[in-house]
Biopython code that builds the backbone (N, CA, C, O; Angstrom):
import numpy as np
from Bio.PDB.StructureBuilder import StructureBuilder

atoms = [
    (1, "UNK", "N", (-48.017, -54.217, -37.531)),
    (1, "UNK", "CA", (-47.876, -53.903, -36.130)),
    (1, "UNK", "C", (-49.255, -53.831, -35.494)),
    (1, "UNK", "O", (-50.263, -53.256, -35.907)),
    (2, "UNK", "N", (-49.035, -54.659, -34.218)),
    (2, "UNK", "CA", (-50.506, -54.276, -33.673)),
    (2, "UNK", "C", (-50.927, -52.940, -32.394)),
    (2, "UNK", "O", (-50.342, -52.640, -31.354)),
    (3, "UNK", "N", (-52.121, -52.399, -33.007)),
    (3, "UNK", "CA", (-52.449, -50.990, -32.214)),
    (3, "UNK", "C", (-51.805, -50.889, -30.643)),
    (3, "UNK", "O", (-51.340, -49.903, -30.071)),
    (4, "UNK", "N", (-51.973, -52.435, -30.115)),
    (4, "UNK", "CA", (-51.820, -52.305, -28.487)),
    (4, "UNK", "C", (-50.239, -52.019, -28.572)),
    (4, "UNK", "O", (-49.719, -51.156, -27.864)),
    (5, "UNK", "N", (-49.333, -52.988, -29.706)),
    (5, "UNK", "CA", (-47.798, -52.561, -29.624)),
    (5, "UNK", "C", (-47.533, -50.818, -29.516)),
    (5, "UNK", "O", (-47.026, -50.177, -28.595)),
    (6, "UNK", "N", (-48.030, -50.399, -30.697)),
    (6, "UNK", "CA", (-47.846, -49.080, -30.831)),
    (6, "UNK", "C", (-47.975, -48.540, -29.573)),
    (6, "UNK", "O", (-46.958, -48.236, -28.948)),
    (7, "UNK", "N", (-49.283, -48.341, -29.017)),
    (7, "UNK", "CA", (-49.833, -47.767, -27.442)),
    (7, "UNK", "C", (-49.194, -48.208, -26.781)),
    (7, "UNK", "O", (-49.542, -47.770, -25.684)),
    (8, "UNK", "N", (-48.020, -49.156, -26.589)),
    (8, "UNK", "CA", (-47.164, -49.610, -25.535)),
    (8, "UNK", "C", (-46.177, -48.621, -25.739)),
    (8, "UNK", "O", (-46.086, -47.720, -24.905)),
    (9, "UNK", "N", (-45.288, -48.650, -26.893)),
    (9, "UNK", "CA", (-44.234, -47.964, -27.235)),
    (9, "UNK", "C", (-44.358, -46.534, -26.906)),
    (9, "UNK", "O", (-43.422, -45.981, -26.327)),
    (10, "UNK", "N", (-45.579, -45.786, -27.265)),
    (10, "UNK", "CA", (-45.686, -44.269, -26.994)),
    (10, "UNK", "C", (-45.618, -44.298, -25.383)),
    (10, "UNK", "O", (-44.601, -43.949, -24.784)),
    (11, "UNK", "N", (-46.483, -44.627, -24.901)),
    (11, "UNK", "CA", (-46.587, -45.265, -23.409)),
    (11, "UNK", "C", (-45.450, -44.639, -22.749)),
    (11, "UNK", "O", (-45.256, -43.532, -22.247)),
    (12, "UNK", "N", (-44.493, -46.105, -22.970)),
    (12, "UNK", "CA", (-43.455, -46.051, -22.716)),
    (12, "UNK", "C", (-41.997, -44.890, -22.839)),
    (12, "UNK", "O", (-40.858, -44.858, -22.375)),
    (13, "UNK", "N", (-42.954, -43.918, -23.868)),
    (13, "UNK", "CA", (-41.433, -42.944, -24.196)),
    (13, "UNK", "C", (-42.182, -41.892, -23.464)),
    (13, "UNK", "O", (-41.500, -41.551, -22.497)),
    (14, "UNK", "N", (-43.152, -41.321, -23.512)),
    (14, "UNK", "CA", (-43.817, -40.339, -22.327)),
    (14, "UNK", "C", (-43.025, -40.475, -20.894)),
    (14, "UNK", "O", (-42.468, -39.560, -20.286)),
    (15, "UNK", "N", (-43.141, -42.168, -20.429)),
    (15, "UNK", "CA", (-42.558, -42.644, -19.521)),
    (15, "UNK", "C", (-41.423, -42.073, -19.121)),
    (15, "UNK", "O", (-41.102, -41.539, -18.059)),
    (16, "UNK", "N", (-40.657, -42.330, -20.488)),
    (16, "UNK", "CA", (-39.190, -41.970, -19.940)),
    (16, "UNK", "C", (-38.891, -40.196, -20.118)),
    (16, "UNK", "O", (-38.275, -39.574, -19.252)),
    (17, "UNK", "N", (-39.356, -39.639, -21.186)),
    (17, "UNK", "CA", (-39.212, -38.462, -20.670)),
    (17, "UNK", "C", (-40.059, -38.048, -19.592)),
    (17, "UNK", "O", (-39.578, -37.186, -18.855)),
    (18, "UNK", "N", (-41.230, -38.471, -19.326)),
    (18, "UNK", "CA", (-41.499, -37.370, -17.885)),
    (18, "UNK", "C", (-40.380, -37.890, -16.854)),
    (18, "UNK", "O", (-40.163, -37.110, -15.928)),
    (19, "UNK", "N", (-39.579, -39.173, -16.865)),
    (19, "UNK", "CA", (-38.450, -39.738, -15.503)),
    (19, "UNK", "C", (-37.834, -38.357, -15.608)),
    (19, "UNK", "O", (-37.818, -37.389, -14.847)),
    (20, "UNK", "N", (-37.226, -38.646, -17.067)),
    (20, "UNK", "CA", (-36.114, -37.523, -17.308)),
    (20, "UNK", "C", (-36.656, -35.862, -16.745)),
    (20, "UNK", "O", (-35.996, -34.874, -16.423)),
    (21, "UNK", "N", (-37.581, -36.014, -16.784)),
    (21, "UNK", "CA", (-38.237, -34.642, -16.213)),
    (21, "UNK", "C", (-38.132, -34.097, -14.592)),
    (21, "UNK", "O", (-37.674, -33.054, -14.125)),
    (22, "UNK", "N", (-38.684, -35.129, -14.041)),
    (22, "UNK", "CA", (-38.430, -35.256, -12.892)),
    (22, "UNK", "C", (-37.679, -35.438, -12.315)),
    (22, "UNK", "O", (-37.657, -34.874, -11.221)),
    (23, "UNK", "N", (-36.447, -36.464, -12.747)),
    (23, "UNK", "CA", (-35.182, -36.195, -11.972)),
    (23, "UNK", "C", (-34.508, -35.028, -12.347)),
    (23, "UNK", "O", (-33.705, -34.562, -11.538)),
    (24, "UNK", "N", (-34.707, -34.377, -13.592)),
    (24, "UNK", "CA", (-34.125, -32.765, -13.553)),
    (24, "UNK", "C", (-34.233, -32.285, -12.307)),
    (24, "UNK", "O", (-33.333, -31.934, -11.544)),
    (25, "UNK", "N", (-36.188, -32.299, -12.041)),
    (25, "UNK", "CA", (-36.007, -31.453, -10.982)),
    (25, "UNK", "C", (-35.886, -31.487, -9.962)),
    (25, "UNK", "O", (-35.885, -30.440, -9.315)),
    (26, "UNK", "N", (-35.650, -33.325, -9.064)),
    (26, "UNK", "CA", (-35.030, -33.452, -8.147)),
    (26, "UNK", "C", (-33.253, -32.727, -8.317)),
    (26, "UNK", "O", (-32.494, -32.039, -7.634)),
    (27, "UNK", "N", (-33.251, -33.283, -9.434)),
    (27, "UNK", "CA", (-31.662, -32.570, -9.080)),
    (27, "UNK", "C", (-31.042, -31.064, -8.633)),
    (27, "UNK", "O", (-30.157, -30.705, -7.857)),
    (28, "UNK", "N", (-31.918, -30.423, -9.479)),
    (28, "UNK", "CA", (-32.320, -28.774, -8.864)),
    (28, "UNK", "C", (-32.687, -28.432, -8.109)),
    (28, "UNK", "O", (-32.475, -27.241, -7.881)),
    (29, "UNK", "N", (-33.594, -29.299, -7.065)),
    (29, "UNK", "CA", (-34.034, -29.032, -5.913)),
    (29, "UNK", "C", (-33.354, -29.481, -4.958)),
    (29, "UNK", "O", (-33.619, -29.073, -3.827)),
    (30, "UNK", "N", (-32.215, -30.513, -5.169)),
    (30, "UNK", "CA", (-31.383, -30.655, -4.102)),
    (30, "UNK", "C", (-30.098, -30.075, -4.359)),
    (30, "UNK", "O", (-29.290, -30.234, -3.444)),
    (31, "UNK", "N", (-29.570, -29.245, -5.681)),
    (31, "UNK", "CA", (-28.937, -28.203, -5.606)),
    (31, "UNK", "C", (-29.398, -27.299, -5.117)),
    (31, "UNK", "O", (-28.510, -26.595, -4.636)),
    (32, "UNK", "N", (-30.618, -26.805, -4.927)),
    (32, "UNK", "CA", (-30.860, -25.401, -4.226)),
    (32, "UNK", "C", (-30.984, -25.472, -2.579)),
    (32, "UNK", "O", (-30.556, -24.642, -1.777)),
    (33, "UNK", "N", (-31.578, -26.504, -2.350)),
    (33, "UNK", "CA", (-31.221, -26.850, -0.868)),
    (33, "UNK", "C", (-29.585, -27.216, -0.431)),
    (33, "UNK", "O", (-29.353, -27.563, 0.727)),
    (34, "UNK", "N", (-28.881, -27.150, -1.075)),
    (34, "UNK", "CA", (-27.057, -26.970, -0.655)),
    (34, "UNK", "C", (-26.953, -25.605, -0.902)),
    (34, "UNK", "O", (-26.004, -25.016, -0.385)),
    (35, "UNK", "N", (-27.523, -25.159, -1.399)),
    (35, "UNK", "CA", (-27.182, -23.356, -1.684)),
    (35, "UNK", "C", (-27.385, -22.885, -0.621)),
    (35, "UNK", "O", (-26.550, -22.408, 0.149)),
    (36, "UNK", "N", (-28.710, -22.993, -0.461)),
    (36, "UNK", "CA", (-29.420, -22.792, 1.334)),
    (36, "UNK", "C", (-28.548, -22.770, 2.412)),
    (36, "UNK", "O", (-28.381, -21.794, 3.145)),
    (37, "UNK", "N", (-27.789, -24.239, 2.547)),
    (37, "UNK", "CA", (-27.626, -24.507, 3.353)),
    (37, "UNK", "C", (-26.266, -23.575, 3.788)),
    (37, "UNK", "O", (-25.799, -22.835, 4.654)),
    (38, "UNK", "N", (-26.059, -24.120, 2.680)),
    (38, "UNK", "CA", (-24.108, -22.994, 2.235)),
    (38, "UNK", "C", (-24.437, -21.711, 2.810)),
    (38, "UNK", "O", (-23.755, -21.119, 3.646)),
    (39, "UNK", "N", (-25.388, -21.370, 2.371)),
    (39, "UNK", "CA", (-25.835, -19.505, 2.230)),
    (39, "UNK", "C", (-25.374, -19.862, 4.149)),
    (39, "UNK", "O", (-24.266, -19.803, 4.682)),
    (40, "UNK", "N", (-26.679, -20.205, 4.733)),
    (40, "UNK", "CA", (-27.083, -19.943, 6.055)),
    (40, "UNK", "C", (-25.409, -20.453, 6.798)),
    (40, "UNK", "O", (-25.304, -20.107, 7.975)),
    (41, "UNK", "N", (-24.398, -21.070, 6.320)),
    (41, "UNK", "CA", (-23.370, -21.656, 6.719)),
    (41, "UNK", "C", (-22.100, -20.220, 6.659)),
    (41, "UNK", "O", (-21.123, -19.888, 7.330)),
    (42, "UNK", "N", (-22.782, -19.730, 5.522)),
    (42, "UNK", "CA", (-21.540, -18.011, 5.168)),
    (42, "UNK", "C", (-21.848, -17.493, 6.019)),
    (42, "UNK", "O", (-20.959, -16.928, 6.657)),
    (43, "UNK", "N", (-23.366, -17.385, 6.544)),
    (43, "UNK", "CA", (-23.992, -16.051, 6.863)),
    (43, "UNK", "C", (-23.367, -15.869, 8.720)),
    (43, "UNK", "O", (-23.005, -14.883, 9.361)),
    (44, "UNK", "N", (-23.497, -17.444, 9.095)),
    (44, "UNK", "CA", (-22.829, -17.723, 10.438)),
    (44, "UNK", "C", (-21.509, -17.430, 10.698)),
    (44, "UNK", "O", (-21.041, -16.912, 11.712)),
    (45, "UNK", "N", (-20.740, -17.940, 9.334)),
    (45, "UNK", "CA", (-19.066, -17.495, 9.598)),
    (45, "UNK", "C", (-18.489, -16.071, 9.161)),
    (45, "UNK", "O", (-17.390, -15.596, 9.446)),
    (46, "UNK", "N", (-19.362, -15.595, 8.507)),
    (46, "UNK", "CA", (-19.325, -14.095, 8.539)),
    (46, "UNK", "C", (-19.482, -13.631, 9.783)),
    (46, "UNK", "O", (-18.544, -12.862, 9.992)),
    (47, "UNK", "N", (-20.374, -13.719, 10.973)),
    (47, "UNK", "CA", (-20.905, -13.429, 11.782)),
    (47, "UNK", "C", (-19.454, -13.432, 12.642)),
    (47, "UNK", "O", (-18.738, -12.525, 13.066)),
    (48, "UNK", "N", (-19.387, -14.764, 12.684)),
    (48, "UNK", "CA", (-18.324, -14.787, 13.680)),
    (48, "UNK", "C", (-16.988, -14.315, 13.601)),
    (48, "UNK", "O", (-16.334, -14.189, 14.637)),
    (49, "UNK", "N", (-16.323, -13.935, 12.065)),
    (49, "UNK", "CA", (-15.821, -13.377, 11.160)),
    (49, "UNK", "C", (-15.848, -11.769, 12.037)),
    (49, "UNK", "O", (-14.872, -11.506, 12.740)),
    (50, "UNK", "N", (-16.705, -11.021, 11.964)),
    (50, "UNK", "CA", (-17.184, -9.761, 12.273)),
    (50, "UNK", "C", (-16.781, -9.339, 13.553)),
    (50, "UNK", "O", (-16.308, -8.277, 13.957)),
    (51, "UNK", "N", (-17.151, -10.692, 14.256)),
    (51, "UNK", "CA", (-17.461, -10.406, 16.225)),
    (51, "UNK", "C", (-15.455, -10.737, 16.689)),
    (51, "UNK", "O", (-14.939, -10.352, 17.738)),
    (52, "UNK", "N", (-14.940, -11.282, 15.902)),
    (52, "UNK", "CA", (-13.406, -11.786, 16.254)),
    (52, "UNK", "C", (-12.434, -10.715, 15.729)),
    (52, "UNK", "O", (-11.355, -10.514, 16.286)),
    (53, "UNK", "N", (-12.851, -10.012, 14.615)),
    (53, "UNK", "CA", (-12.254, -8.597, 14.347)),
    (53, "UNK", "C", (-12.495, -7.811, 15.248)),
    (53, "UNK", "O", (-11.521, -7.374, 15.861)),
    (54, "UNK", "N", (-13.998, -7.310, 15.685)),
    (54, "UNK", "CA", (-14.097, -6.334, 16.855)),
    (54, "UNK", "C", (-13.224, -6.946, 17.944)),
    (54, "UNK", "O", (-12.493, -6.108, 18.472)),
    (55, "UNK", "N", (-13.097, -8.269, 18.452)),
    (55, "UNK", "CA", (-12.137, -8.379, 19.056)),
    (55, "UNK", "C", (-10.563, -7.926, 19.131)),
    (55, "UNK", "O", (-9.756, -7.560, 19.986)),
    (56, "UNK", "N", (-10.609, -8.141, 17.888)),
    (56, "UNK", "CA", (-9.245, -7.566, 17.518)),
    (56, "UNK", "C", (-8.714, -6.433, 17.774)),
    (56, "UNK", "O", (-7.662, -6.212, 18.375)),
    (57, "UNK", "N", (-9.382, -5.770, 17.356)),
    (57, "UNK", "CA", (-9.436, -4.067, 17.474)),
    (57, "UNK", "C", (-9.616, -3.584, 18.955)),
    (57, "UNK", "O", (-9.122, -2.546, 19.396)),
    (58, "UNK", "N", (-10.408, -4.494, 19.691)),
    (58, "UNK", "CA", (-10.530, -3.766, 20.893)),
    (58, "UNK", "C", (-9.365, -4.397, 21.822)),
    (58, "UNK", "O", (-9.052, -4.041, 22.958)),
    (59, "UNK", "N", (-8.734, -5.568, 20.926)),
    (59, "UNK", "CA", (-7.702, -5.745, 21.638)),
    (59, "UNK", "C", (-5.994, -4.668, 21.078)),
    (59, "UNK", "O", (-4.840, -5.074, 21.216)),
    (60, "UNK", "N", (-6.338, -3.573, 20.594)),
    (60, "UNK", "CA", (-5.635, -2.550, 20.497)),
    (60, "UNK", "C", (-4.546, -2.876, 19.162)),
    (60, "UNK", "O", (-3.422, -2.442, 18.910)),
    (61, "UNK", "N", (-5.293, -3.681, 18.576)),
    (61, "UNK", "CA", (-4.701, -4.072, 17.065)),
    (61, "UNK", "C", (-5.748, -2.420, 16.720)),
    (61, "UNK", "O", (-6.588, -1.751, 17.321)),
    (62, "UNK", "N", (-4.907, -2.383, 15.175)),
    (62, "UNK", "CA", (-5.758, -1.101, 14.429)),
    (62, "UNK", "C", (-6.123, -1.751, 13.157)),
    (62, "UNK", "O", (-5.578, -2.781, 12.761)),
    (63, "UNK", "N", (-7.057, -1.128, 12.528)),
    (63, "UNK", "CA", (-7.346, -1.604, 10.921)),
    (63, "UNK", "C", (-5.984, -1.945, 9.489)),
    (63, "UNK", "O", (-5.989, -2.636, 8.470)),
    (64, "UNK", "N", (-4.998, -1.055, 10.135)),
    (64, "UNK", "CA", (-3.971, -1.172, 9.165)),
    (64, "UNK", "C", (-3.247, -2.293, 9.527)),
    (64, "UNK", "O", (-2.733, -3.006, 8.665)),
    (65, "UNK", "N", (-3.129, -2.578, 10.968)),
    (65, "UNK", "CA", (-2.248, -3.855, 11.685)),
    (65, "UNK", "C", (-2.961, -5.210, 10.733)),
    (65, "UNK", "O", (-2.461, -5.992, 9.924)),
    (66, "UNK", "N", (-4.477, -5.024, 11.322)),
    (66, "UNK", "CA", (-5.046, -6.271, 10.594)),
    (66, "UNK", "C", (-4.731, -6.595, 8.977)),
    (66, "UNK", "O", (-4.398, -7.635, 8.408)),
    (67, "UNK", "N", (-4.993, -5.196, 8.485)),
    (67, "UNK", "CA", (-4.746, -5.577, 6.890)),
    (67, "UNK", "C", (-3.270, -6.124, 6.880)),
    (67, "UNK", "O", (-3.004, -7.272, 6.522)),
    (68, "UNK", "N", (-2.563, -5.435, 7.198)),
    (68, "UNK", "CA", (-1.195, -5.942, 7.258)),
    (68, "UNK", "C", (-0.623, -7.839, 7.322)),
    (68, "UNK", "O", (0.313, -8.511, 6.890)),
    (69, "UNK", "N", (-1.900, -8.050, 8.158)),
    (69, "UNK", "CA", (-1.633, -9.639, 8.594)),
    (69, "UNK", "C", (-2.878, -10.217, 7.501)),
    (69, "UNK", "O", (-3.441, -11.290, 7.717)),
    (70, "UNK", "N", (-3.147, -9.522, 6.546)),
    (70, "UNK", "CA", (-4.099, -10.023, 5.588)),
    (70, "UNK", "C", (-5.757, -10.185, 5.724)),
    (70, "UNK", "O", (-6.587, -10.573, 4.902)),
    (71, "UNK", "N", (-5.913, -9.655, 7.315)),
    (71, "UNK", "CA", (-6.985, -9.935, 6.948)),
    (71, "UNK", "C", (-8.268, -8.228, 6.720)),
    (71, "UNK", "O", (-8.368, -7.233, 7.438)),
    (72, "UNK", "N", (-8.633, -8.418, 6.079)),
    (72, "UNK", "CA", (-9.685, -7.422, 5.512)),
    (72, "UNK", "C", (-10.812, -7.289, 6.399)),
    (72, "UNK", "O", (-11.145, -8.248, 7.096)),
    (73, "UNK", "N", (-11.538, -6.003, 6.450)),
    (73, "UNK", "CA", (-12.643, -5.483, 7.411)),
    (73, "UNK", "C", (-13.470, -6.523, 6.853)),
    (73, "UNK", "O", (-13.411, -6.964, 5.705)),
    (74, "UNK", "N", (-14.538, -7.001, 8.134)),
    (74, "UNK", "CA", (-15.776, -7.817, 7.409)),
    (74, "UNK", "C", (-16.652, -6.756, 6.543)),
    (74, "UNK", "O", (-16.517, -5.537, 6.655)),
    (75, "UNK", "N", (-17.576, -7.399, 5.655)),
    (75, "UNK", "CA", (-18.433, -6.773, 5.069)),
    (75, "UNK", "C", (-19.409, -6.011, 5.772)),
    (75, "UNK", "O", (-19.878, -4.879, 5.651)),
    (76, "UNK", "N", (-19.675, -7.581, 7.029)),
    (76, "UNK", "CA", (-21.239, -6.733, 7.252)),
    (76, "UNK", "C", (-20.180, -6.775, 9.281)),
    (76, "UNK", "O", (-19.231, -7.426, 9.718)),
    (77, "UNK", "N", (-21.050, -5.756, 9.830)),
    (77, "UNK", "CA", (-20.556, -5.390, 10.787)),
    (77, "UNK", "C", (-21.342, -6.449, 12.201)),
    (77, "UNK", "O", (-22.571, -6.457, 12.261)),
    (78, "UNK", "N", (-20.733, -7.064, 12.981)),
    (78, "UNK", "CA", (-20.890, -8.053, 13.998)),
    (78, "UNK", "C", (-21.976, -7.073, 14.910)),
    (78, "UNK", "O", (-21.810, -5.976, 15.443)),
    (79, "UNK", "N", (-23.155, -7.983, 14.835)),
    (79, "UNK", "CA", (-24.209, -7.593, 15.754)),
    (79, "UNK", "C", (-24.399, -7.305, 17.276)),
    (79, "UNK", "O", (-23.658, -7.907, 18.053)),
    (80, "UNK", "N", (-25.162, -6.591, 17.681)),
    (80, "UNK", "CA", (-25.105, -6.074, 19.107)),
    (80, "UNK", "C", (-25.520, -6.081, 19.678)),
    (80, "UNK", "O", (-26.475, -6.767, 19.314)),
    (81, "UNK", "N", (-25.729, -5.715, 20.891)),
    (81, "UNK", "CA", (-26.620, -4.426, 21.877)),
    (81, "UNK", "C", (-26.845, -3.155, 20.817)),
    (81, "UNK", "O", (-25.772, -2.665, 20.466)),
    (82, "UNK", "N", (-28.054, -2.511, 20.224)),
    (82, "UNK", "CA", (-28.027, -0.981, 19.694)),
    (82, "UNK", "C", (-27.949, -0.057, 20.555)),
    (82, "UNK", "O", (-28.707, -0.175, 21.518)),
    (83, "UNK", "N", (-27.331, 0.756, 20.527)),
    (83, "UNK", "CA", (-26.773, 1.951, 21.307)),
    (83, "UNK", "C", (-28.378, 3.009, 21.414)),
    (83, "UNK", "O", (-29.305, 3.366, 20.686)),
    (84, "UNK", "N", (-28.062, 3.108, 22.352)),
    (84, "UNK", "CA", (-29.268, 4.110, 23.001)),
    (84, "UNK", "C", (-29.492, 5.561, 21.863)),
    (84, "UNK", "O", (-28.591, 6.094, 21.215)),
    (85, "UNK", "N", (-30.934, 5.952, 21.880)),
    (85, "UNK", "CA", (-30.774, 7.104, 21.151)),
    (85, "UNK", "C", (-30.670, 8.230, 21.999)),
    (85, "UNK", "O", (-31.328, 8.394, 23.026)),
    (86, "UNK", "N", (-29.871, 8.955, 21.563)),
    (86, "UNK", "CA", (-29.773, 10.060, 22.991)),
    (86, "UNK", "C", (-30.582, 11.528, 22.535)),
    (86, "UNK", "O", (-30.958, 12.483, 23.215)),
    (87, "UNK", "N", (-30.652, 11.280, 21.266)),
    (87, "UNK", "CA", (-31.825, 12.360, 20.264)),
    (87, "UNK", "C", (-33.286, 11.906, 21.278)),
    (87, "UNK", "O", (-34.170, 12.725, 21.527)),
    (88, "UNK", "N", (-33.301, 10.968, 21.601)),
    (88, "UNK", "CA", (-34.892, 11.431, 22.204)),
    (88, "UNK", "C", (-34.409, 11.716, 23.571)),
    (88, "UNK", "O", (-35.262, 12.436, 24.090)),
    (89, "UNK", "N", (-33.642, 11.537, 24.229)),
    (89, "UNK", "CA", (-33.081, 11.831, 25.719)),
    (89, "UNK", "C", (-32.551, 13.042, 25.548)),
    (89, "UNK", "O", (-32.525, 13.679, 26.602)),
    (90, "UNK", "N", (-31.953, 13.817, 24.271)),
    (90, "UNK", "CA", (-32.013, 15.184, 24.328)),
    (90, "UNK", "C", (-33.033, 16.279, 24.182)),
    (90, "UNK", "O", (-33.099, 17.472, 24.479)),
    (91, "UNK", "N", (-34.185, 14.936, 23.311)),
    (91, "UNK", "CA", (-35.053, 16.054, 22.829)),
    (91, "UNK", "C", (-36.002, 16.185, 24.145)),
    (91, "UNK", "O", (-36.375, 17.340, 24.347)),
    (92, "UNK", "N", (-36.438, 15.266, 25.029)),
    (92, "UNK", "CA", (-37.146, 15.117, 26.031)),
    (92, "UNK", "C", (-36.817, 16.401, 27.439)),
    (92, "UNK", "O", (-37.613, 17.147, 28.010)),
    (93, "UNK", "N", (-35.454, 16.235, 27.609)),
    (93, "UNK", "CA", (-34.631, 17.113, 28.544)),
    (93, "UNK", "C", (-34.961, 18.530, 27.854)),
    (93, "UNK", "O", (-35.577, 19.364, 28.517)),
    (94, "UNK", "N", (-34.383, 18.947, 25.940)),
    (94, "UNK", "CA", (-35.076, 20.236, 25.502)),
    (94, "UNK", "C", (-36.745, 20.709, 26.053)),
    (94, "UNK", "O", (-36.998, 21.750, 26.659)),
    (95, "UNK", "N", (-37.603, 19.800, 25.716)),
    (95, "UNK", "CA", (-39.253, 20.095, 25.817)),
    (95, "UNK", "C", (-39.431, 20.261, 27.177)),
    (95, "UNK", "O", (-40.170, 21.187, 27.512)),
    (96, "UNK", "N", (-38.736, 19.325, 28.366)),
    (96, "UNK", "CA", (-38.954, 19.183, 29.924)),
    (96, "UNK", "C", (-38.148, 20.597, 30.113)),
    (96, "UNK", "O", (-38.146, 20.831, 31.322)),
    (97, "UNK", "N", (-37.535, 21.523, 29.476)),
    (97, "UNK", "CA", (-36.855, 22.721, 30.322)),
    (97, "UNK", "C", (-37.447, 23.914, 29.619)),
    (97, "UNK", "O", (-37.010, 25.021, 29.937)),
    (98, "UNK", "N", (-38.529, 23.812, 28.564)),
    (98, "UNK", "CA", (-39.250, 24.835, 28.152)),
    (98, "UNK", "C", (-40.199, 25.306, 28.648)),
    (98, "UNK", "O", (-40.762, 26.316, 28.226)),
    (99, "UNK", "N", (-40.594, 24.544, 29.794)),
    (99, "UNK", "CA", (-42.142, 24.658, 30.331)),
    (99, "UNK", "C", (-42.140, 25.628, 31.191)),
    (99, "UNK", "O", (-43.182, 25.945, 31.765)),
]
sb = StructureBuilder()
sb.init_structure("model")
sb.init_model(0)
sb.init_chain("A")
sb.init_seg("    ")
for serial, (resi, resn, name, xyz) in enumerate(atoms, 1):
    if name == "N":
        sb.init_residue(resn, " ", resi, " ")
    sb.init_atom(name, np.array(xyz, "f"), 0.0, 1.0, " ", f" {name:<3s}", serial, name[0])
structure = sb.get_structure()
């Protein structure tokens, strides 16, 4: 056998395992970018999930009505306006009537 054959053949199998290497980790990297995407896709229909129950409820359905029709409290609670703190509007009115 001649030296250059040999140095071809090794060559060549480095070759193919680093392919094999690399398309591993394309493949993992475009599984984790569908995870992503999925994730950010839950995170929206949860959302809206959340905001259509408070609907519910304020449309004078109750928590037991809903379970009843199957559907379950969301996990995470539909985002807002935050409600005013009235601890500093009490504490302010306390200190303003001590003076």
């Amino acid at each position: 056998m001649d030296i250059n054959d040999i140095a071809a053949k090794a060559a060549a199998k480095i070759d193919a395992a680093r392919d094999t290497k690399v398309n591993a980790v394309k493949q993992a990297a475009a599984s984790s970018v569908e995870v992503q995407e999925a994730a950010q896709l839950l995170a929206v229909a949860e959302q809206k999930y959340a905001k259509d129950y408070q609907t519910a409820l304020r449309a004078d359905w109750t928590e037991s009505d809903l379970r009843g029709f199957g559907l379950d409290a969301p996990a995470k609670k539909a985002g807002g306006r935050p409600r005013g703190r009235k601890t500093t509007v009490e504490s302010a009115a306390v200190a303003g009537g001590s003076e």
